[in-house]
MIVEXKE-856076 format. One record per residue (C-alpha): residue in one letter; y, z, x; residue number from 1. Coordinates in nm, 4 decimals, padded with zeros to 6 digits. Each point is the difference from the previous one (the first is absolute). Example, Ala and Ser with C-alpha at 12.3 -4.5 7.8 and 13.67 -1.06 7.14 Angstrom:
BEGIN
[A, [-00.4500, 00.7800, 01.2300], 1]
[S, [00.3440, -00.0660, 00.1370], 2]
***
This chain:
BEGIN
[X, [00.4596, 01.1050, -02.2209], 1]
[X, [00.1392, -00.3090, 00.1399], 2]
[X, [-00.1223, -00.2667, -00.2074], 3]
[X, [00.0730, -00.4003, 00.0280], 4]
[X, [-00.0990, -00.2553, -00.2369], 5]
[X, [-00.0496, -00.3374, 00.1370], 6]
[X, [-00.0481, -00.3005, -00.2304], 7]
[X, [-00.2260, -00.2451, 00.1728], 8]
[X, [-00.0138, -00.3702, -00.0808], 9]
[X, [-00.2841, -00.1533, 00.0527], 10]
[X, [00.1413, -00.3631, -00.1326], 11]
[X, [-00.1615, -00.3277, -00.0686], 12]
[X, [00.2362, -00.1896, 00.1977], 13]
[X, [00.0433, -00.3861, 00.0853], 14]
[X, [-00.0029, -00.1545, 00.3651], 15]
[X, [00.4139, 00.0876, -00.0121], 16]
[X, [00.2686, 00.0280, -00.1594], 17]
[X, [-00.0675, 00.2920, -00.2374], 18]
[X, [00.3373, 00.2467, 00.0118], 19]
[X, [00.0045, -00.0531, -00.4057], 20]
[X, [-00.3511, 00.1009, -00.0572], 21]
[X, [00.0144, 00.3281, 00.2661], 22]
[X, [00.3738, 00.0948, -00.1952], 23]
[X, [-00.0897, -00.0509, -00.3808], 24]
[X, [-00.3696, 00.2339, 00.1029], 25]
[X, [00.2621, 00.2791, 00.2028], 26]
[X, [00.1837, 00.0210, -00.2930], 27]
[X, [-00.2185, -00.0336, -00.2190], 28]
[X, [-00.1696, 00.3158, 00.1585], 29]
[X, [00.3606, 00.1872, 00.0057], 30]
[X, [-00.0015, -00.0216, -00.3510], 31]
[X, [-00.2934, 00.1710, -00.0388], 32]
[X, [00.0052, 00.2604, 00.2439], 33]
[X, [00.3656, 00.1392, 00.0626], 34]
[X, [-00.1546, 00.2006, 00.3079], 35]
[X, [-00.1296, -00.2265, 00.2159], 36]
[X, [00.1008, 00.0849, 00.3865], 37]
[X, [-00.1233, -00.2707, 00.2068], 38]
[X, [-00.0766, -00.3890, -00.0953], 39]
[X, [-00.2843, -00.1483, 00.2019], 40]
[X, [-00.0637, -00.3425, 00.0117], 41]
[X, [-00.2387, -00.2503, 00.2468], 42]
[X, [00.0546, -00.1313, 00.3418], 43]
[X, [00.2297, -00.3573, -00.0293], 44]
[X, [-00.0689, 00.0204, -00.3803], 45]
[X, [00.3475, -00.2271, -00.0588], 46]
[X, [-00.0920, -00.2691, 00.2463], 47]
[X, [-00.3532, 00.0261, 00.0837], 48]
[X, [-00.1592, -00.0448, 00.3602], 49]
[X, [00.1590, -00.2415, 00.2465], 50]
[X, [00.3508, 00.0731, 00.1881], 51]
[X, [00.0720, -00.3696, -00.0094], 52]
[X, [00.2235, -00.0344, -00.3583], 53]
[X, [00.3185, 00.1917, 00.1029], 54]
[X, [00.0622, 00.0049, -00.3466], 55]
[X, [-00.1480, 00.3179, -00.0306], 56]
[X, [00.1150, 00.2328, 00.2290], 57]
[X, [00.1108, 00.2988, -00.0403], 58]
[X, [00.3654, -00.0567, 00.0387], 59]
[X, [00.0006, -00.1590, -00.3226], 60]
[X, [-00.1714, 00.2219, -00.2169], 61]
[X, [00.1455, 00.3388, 00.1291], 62]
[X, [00.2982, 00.0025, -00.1909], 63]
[X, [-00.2582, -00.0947, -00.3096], 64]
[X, [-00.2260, 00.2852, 00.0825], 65]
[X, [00.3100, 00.3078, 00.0600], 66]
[X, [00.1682, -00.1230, -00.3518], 67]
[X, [-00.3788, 00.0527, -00.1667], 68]
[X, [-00.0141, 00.3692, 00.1567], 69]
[X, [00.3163, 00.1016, -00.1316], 70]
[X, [-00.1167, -00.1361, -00.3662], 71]
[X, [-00.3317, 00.1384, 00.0319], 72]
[X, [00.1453, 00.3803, 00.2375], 73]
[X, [-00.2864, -00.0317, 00.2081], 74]
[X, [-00.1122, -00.0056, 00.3475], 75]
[X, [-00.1317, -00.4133, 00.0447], 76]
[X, [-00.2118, -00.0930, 00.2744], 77]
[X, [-00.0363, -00.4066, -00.1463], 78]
[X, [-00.2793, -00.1026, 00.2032], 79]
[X, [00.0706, -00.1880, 00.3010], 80]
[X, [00.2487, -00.3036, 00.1212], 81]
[X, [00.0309, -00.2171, 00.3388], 82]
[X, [00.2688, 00.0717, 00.1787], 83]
[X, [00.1534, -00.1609, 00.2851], 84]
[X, [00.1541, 00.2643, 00.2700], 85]
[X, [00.1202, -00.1453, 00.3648], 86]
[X, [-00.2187, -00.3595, -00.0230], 87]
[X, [-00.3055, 00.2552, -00.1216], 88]
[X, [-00.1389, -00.0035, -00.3070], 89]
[X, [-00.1685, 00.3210, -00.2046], 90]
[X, [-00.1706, 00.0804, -00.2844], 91]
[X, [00.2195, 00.2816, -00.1239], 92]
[X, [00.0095, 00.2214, -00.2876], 93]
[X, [00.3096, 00.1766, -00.0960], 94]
[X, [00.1185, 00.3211, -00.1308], 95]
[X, [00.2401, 00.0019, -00.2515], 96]
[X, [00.1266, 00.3612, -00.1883], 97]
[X, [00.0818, 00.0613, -00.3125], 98]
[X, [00.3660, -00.0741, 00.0238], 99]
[X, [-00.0887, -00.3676, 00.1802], 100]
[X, [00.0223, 00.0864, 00.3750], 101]
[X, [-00.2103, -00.1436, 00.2460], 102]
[X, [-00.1222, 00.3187, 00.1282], 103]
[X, [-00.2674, -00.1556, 00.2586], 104]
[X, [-00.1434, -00.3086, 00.1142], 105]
[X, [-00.3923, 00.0355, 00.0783], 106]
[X, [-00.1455, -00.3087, 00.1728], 107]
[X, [-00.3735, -00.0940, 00.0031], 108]
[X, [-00.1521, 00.1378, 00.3388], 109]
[X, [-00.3149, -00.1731, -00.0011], 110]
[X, [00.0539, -00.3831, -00.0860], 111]
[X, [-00.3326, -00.1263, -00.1816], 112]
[X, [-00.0473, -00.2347, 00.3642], 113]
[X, [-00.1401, -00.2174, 00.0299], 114]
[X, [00.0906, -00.1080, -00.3834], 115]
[X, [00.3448, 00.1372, -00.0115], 116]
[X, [00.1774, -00.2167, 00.1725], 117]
[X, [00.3308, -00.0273, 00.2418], 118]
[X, [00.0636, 00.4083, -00.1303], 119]
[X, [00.0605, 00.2713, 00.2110], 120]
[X, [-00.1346, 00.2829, 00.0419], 121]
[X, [00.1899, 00.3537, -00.0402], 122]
[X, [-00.0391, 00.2910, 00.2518], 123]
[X, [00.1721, 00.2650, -00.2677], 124]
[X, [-00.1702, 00.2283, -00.1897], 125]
[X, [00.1721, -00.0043, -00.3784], 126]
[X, [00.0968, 00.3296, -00.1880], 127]
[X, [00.2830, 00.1077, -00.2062], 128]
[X, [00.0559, 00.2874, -00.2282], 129]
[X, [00.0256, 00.0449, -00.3778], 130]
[X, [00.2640, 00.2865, -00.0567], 131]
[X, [-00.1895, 00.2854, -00.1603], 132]
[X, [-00.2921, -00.1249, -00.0022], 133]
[X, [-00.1584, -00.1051, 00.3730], 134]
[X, [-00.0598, -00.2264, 00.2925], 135]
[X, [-00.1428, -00.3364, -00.0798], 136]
[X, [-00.1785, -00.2379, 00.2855], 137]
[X, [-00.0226, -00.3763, -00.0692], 138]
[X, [-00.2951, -00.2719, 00.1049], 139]
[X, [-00.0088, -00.3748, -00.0582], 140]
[X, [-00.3032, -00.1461, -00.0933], 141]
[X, [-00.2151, 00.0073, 00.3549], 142]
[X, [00.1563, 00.2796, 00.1403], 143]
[X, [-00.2457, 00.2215, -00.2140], 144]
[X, [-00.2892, -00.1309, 00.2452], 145]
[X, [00.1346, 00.1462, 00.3370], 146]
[X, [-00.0428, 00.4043, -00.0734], 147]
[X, [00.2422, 00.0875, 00.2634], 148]
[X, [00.3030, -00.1420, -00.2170], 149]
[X, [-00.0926, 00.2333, -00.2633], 150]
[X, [-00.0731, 00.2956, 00.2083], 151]
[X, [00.3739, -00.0721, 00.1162], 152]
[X, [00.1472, 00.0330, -00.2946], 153]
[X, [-00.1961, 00.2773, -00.1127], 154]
[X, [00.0946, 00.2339, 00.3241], 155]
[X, [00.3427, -00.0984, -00.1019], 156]
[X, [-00.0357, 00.1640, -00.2776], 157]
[X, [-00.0457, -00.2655, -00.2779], 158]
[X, [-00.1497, 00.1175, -00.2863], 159]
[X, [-00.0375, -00.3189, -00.2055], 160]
[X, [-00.1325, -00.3296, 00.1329], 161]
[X, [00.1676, -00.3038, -00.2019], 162]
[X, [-00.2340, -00.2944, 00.1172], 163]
[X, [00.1686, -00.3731, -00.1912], 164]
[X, [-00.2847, -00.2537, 00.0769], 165]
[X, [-00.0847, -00.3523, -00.0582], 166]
[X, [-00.3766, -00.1117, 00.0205], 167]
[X, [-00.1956, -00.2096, -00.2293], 168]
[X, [-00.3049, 00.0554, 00.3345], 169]
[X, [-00.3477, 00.0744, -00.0593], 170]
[X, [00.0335, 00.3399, 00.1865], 171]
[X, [00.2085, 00.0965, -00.2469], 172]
[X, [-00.3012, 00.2948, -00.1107], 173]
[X, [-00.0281, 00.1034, 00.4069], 174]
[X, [00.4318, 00.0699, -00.0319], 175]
[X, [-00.0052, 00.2040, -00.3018], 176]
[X, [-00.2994, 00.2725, 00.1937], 177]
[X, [00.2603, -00.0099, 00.3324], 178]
[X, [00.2404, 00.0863, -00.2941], 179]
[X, [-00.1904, 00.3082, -00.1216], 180]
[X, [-00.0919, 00.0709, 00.3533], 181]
[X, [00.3483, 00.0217, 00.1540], 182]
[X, [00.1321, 00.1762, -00.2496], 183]
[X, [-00.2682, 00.2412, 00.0874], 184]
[X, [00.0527, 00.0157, 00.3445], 185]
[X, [00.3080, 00.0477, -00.0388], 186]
[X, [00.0572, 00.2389, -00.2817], 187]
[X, [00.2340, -00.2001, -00.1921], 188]
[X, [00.0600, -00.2053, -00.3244], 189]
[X, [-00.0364, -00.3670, 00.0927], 190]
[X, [00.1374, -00.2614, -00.2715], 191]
[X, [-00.1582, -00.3761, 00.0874], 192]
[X, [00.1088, -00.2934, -00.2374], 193]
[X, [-00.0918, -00.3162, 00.0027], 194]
[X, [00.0933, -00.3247, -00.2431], 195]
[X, [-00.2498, -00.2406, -00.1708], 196]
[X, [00.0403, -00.3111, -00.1851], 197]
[X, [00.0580, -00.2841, 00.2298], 198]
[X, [00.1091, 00.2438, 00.2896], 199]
[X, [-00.2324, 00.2880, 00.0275], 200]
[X, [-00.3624, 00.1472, -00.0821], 201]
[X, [00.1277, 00.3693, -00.1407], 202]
[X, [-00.2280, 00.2467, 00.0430], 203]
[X, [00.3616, 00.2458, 00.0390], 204]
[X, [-00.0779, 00.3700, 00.1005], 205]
[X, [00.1061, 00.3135, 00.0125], 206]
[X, [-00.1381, 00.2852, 00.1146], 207]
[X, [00.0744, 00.4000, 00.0510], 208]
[X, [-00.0254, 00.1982, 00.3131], 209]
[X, [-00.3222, 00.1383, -00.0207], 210]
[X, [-00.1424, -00.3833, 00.0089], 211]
[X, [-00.0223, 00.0032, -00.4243], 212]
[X, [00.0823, -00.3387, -00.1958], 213]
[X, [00.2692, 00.0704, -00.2480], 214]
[X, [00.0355, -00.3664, -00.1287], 215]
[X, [-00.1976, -00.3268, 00.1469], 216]
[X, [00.0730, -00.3098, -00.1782], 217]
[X, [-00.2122, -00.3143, -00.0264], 218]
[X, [00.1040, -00.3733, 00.0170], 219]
[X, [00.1863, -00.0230, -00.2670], 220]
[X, [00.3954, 00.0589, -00.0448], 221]
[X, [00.0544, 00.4089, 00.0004], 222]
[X, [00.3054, 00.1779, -00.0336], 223]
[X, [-00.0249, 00.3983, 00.0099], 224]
[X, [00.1631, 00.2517, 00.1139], 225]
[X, [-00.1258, 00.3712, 00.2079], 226]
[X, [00.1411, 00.2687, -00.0294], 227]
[X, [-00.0636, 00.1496, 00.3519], 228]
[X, [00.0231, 00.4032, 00.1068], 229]
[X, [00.1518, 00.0137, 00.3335], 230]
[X, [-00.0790, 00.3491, 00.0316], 231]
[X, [-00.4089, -00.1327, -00.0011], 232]
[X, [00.0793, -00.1559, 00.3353], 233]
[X, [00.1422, 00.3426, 00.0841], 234]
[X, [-00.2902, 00.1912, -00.0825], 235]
[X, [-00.2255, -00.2020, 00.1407], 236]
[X, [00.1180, 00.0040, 00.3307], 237]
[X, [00.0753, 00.3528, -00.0016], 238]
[X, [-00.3589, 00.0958, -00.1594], 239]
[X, [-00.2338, -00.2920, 00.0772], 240]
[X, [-00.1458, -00.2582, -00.2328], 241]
[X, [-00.1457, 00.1877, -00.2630], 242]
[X, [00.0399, 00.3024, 00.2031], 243]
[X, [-00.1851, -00.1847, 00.2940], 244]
[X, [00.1057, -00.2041, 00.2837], 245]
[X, [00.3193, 00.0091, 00.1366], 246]
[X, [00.0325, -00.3464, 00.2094], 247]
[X, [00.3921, 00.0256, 00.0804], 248]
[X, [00.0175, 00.3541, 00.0859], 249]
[X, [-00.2673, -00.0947, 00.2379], 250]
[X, [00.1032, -00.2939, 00.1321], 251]
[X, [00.3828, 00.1892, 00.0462], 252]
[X, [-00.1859, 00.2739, 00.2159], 253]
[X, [-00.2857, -00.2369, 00.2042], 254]
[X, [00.1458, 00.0036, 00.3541], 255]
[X, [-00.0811, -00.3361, 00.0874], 256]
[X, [00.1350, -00.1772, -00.2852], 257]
[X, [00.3684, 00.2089, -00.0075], 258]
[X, [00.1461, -00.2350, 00.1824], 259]
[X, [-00.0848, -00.3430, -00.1209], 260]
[X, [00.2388, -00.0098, -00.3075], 261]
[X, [00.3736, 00.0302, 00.1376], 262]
[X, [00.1744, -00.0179, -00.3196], 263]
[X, [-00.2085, 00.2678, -00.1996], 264]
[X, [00.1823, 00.3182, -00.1430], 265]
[X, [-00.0574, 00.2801, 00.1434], 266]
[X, [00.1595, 00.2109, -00.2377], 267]
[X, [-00.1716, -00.1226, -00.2871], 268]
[X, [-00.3709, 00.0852, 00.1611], 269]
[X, [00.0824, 00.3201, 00.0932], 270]
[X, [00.1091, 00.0418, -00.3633], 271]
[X, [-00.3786, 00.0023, -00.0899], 272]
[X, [-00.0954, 00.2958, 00.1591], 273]
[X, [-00.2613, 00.1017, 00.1718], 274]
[X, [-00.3718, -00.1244, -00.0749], 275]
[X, [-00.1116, 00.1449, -00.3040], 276]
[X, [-00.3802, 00.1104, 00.0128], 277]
[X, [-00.0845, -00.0359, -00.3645], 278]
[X, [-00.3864, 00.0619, -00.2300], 279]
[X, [-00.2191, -00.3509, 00.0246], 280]
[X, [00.0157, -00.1685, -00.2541], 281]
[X, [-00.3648, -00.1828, -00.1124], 282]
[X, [-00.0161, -00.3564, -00.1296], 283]
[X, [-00.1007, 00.1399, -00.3534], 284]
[X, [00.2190, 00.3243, -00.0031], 285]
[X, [00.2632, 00.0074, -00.2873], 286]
[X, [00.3620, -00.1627, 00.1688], 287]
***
């Protein structure tokens, strides 16, 4: 088995300026579980929306974040920061390892536009690997609403989706369906947290590849942790959801569509086999 456990923190956070709050709940949550694998926090959950207070970017809190993965030994992806690169600005979410490395940089493709303003958009897909355990794909916020970025990262062989967000919006409800939805379509675990309080509505969700809820929070301040199966995401692409439909083996051996994602891996799909022709399942037959 190749199990992760990811603490999620859905916080009740102020406008900005909340590093003490998000450390005191990480450790707080160390404390209590000495196996946690992966800290997951909300998009800009230290400075809130709005590139315009430079006080806030991420090359200030960096050194802040890799000092609170060594304390805690876990893999920290602490929401999101602005970050100027070459006159640009992104929204960008980091990757920081165990032993305090920047491991990755993954910057918001899909700018909320035309709310999010003077940020760029990102033409990279993000993934990175936990040793021993898999190949995780990262969204920001309104990347989870253009399919293709998650089909991306799924031919690439992600196996986790890790989706930080920030929105206190009304279609709040319609974002946690896409969430069950794409992680159906795409036969993977998809992890989408939110804040509330004075940033966010909550509403965080996570959900398994066969499209199941494991956890859904509601409005109010929420921190969990999953302990997600990456062999699931295995099985279900090799076998179908519940023995069913097979949507990335099929989309790896459609002619038309083999071309259209570059950057898949090709090793990976042929991994899965062959289509597996397996007995229908009814809607009220035993699972």
């Amino acid at each position: 088995m190749r199990n992760l456990k990811i603490a999620c923190l859905q916080l009740e956070l102020k406008k900005s300026n909340n590093f003490d709050l998000v450390e005191s709940k990480m450790l707080d949550m160390s404390k209590e579980n000495n196996d946690i694998g992966l800290f997951v926090l909300s998009e800009l959950c230290i400075g809130g929306a709005g590139a315009e207070n430079e006080t806030f970017y991420l090359e200030n809190y960096l050194h802040k974040f890799s000092a609170l993965a060594r304390t805690v030994n876990a893999w920290i992806i602490p929401g999101t920061f602005y970050e100027e690169v070459d006159g640009e600005i992104f929204n960008t979410a980091p990757i920081i390892n165990p032993s305090g490395e920047l491991v990755h940089k993954c910057r918001k493709m899909f700018p909320w536009l035309p709310y999010e303003k003077n940020v760029s958009l990102s033409n990279d897909a993000c993934l990175f690997d936990i040793p021993n355990v898999g190949k995780l794909g990262v969204h920001i916020c309104y990347d989870l609403w253009f399919p293709e970025t998650s089909r991306m990262l799924a031919l690439s062989g992600a196996e986790i989706i890790i989706n930080p967000t920030l929105t206190p919006t009304k279609d709040r409800e319609i974002e946690t369906i896409m969430v069950r939805a794409t992680a159906a379509q795409q036969q993977l675990f998809y992890v989408d947290i939110n804040s509330c309080g004075e940033q966010g509505c909550g509403h965080s969700v996570v959900c398994d590849p066969n499209g199941e809820v494991i956890h859904k929070s509601t409005e109010s301040e929420d921190v969990f942790t999953v302990d997600l199966d990456l062999d699931l995401t295995k099985a279900a692409r090799e076998n179908g959801i519940f023995g069913l439909g097979q949507p990335i083996k099929s989309f790896r051996d459609h002619e038309g569509f083999k071309n259209m994602y570059k950057a898949k891996d090709e090793d990976y799909l042929k991994s899965l086999g062959s289509m597996t022709e397996n007995q229908i399942k009814e809607k009220n037959d035993e699972q």
